[in-house]
C-alpha positions as CSV (number, residue, x, y, z in Angstrom):
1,X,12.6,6.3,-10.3
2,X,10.4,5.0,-7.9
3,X,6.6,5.0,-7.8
4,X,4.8,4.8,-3.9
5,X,1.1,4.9,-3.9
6,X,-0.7,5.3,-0.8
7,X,-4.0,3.5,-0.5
8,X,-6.6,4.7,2.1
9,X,-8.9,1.4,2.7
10,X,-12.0,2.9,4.5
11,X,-14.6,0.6,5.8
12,X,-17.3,0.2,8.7
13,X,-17.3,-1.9,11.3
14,X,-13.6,-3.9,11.0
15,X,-14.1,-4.2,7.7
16,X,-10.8,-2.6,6.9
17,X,-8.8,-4.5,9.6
18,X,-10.6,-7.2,8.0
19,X,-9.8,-7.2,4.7
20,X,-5.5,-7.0,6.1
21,X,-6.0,-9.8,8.1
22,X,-7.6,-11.5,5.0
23,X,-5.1,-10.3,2.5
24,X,-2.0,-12.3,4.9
25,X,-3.7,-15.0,5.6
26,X,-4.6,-15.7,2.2
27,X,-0.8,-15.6,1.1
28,X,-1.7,-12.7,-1.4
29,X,0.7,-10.0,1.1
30,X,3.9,-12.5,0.6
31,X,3.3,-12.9,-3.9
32,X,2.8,-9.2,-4.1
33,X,6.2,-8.8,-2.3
34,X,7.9,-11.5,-4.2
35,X,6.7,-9.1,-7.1
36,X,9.8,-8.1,-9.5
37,X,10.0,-4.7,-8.9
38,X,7.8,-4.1,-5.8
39,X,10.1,-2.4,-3.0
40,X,7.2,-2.2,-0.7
41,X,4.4,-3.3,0.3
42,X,3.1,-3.0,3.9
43,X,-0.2,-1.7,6.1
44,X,-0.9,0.6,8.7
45,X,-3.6,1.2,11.2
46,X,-4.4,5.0,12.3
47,X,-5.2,5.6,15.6
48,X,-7.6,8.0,14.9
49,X,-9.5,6.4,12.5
50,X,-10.0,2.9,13.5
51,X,-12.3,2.3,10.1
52,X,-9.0,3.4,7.7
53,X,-6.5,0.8,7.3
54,X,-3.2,2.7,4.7
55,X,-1.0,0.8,2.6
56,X,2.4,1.6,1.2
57,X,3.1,0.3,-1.8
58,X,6.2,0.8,-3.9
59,X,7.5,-0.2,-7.0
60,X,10.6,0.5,-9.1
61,X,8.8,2.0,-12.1
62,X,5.8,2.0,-14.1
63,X,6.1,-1.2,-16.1
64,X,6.9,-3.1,-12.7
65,X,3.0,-1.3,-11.5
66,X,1.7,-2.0,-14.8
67,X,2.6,-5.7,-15.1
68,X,1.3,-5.8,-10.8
69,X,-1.9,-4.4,-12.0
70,X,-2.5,-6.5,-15.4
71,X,-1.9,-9.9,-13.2
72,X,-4.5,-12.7,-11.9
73,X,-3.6,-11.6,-8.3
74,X,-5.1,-8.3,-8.9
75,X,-8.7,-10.0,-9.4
76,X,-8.2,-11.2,-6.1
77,X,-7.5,-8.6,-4.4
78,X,-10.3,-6.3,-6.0
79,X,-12.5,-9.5,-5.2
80,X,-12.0,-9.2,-0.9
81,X,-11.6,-5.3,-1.6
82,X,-15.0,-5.7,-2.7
83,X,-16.4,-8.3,-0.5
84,X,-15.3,-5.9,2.8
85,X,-17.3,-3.1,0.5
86,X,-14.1,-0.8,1.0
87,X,-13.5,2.6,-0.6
88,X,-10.4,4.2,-1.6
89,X,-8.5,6.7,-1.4
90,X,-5.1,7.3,-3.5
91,X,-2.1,9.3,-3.6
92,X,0.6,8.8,-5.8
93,X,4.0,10.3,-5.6
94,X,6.7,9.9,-8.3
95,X,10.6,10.4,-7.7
96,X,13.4,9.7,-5.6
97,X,12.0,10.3,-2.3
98,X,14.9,12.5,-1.2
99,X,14.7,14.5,1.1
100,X,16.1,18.2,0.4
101,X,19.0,19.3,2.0
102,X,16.7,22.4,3.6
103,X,14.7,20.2,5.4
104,X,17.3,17.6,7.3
105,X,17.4,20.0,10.1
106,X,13.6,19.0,10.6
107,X,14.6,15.0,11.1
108,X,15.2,13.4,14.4
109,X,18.3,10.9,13.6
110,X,19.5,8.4,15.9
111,X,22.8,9.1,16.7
């Protein structure tokens, strides 16, 4: 059963686009995706709220988030998450992710 967590990064001034930019260039982005058991891990910008940068991040269970969070690389990233003075914002969602049958007829499919 899969774990997603979606992180809100909230910042002022960039600081949020910042810390993305950061986070790829540093190679930290491609190690937490080589991660066994991480099935995503990817950023998005809002075009609302140019200050809020959300990350997906899945994994396959709770050891595979356990073992992410009890490694070196975490330091690091709480170290730039830190020096761009971000806040967060987390929701967690635990199952499957499927979708139930009553609500297909709401999805656009390309047919």
């Amino acid at each position: 059963m899969s774990i997603t967590v979606n992180i809100y990064y909230k910042g002022k001034n960039g600081s949020a686009r910042e810390f993305v930019r950061k986070m790829k260039e540093s190679g930290i982005v491609d190690e937490v995706r080589k991660e066994d058991g991480n099935e995503r891990y990817e950023y998005f910008f809002s075009d609302e709220d140019p200050e809020t940068v959300l990350l997906i991040d899945r994994w396959r269970d709770q050891s595979a988030l356990d073992l992410h969070h009890s490694l070196p690389l975490m330091g690091k990233i709480a170290a730039l998450r830190d020096k761009y003075d971000l806040e967060m914002i987390v929701e967690r969602f635990d199952g499957d992710g499927a979708m139930p049958e009553k609500d297909e007829k709401y999805i656009a499919r390309r047919r």
